[in-house]
KOLTOR-565987 format. One line per 2 residues: number of its first residue (from 0); their letters; for each residue x, y, z of C-alpha. Coordinates in Angstrom, 2 decimals, padded with zeros to 5 digits. Layout:
residues N
NUM	a	X Y Z  ...;
***
This chain:
residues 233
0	xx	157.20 108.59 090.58  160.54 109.83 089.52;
2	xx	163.18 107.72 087.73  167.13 108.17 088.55;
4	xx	167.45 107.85 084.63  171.04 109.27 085.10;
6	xx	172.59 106.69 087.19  171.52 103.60 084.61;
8	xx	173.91 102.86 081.96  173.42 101.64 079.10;
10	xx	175.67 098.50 080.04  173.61 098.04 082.55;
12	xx	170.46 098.13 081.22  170.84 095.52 078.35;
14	xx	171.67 092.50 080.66  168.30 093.17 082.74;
16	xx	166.43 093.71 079.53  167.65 089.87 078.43;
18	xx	166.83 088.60 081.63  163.34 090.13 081.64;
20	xx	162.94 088.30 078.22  164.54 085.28 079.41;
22	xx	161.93 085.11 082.51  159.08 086.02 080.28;
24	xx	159.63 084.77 076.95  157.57 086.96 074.58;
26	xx	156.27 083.86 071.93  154.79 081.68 074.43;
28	xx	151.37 081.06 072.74  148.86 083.33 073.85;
30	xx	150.64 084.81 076.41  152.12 088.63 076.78;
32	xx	154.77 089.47 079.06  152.31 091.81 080.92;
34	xx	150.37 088.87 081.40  152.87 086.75 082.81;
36	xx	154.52 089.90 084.84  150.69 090.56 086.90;
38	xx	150.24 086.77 087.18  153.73 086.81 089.07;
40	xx	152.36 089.27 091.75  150.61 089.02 094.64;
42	xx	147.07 086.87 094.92  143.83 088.76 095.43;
44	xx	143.71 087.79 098.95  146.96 088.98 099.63;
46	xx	146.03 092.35 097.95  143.58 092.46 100.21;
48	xx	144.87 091.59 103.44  147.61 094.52 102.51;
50	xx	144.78 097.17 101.71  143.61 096.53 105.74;
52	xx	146.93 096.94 106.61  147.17 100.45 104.85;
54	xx	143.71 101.21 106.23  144.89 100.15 109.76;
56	xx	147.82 102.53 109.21  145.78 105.43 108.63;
58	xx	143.57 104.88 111.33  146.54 105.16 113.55;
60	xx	147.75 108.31 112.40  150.90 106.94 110.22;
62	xx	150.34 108.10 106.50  153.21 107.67 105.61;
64	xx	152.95 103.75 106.35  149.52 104.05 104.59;
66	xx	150.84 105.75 101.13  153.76 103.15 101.61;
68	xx	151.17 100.40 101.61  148.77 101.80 098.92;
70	xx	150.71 103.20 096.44  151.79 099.68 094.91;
72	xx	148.25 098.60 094.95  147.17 101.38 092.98;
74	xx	149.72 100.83 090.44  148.07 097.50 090.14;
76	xx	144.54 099.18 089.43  143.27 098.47 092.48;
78	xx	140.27 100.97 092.49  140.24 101.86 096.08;
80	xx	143.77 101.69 096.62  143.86 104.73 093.83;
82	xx	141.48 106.32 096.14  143.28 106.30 099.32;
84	xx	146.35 106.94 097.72  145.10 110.62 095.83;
86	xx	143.54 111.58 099.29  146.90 111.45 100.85;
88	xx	148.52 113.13 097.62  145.76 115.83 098.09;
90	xx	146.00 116.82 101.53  149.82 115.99 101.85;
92	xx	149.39 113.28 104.54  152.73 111.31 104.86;
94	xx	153.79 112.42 101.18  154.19 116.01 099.94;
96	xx	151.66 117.37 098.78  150.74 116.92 095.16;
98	xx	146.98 118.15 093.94  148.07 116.99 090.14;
100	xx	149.22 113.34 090.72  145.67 113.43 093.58;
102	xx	143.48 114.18 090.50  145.51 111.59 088.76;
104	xx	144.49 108.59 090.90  141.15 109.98 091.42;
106	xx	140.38 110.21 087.66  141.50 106.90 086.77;
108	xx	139.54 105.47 090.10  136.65 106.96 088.84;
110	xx	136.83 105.93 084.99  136.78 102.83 087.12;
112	xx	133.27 102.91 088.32  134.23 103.58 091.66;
114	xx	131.83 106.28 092.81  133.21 107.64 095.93;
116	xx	136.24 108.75 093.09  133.85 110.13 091.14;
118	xx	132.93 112.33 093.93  136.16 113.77 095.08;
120	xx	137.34 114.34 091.72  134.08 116.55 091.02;
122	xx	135.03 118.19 094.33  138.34 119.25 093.03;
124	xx	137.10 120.45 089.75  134.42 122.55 091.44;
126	xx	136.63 123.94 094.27  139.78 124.46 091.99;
128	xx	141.89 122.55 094.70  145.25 122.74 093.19;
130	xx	143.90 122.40 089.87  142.50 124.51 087.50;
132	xx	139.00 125.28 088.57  136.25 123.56 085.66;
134	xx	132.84 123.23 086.34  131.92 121.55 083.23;
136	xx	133.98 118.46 083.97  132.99 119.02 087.64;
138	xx	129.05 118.60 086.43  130.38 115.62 084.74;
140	xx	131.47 113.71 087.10  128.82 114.92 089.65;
142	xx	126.09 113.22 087.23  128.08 110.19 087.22;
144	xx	128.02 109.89 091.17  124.26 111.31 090.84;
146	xx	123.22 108.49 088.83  124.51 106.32 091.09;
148	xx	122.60 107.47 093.22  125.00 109.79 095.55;
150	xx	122.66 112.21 097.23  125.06 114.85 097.81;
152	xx	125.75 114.74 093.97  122.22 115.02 093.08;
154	xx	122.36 118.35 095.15  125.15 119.92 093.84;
156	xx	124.11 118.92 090.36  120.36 120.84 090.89;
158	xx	123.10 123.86 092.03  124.98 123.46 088.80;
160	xx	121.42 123.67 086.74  119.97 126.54 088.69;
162	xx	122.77 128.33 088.32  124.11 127.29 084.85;
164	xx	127.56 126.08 085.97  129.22 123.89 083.47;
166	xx	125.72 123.15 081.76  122.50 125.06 080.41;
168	xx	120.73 126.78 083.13  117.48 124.45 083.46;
170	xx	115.51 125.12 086.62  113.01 121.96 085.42;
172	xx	116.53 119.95 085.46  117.73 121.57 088.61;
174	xx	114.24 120.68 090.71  114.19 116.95 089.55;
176	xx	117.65 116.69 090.85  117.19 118.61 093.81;
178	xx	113.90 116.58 094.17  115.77 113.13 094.09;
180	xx	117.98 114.32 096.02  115.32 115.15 098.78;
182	xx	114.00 111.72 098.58  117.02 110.30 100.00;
184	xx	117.21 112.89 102.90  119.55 115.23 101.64;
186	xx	118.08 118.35 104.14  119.76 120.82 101.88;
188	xx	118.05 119.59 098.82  114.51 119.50 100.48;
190	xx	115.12 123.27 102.12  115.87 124.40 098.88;
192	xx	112.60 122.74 097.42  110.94 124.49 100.26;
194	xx	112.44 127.46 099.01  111.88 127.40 095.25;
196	xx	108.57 126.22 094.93  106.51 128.60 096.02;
198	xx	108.28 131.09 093.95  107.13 129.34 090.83;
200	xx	104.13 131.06 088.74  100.64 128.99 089.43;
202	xx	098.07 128.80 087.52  096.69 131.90 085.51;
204	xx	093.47 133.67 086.95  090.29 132.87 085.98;
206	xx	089.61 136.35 084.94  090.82 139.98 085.63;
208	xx	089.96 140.47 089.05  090.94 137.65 090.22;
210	xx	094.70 138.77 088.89  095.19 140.15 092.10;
212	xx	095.26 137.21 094.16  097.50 135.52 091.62;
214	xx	100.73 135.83 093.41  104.12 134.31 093.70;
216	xx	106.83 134.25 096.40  109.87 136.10 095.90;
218	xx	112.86 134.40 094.39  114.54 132.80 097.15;
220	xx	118.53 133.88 097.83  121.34 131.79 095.40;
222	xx	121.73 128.08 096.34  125.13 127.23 097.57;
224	xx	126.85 123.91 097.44  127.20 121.12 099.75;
226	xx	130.74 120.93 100.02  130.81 117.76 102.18;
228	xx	133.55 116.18 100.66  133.25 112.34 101.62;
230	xx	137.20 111.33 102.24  137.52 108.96 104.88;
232	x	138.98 105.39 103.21;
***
């Protein structure tokens, strides 16, 4: 957000500063002017009833009306709202385009708890979108969402083992996640099982001749990403 600092003078700004104090009065026992400033907003039903309106918005195409909507909301820590609102920042739907002030909104979603935040802002660390490309916060945030239990995070995360990307390369780590992420039905997880585990060694022969026999599969080709980036609000 950018201020007009230029056009407020200092003759200006004193009376509103009184009246702000005289609205809020600072010693009222245990009670902060922040406190009394979110308790004058909006109810959480009414929060609510304008997040459908912002989702109804950009269902019909006008993001502009959405950001409009969803911006205040976010300001208010509203986890989703934050969500919605870096999406349109990132892709530069009804707002320019802004990949900083995106990662900004999906950072702070995501210190949140909200996992679908965690998600897109390990996206834009892995892809560089806008942003300086970092796969060890990527990995990061991709075991957050993984824990949670995002299977397309458990994927990428196996990726980011096999490969050493942001972490240790760990094959052991990278087949546990790509195994959990199998379980769930991620098909790109359980092809790349299919893949890697016959090129493991087996056991060792019995004796010399039966060395022969004792054979692995060639290394399968690099794993790639799932880049399915889950945006929808």
């Amino acid at each position: 957000m950018h201020f007009l600092r230029s056009t407020l003078l200092s003759g200006v700004l004193l009376p509103a500063v009184l009246l702000m104090i005289a609205v809020f009065p600072v010693n009222a026992a245990g009670v902060t002017v922040q406190g009394q400033i979110e308790a004058s907003g909006p109810s959480e039903a009414e929060q609510r009833a304008r997040f459908d309106k912002g989702v109804a918005a950009y269902d019909e195409g006008d993001y502009a009306r959405a950001y409009e909507i969803w911006l205040p909301l976010a300001q208010r820590d509203d986890l989703a709202a934050m969500r919605n609102v870096a999406l349109l920042l990132r892709e530069g739907r009804g707002v320019e385009r802004n990949p900083e002030r995106a990662l900004y909104f999906y950072e702070r979603a995501a210190r949140g708890g909200l996992v679908s935040a965690q998600l897109n802002t390990a996206f834009m660390y892995l892809e560089g979108d806008g942003i300086a490309r970092d796969y060890k916060t990527a990995s990061f945030w991709f075991h957050a969402a993984a824990l949670a239990g995002v299977p397309a995070a458990r994927y990428n995360l196996g990726v980011m083992y096999e490969k050493g990307l942001g972490v240790a390369q760990d094959p052991a780590r990278a087949l546990a996640w790509y195994t959990l992420a199998a379980r769930a039905g991620h098909e790109l997880a359980l092809e790349r099982l299919t893949q890697l585990v016959p090129s493991l060694p087996g056991p060792p022969p019995p004796s010399e001749e039966d060395a022969a026999v004792s054979r692995t599969a060639p290394p399968p080709p690099p794993a790639d990403f799932d880049l399915l980036d889950h945006e929808a609000p």
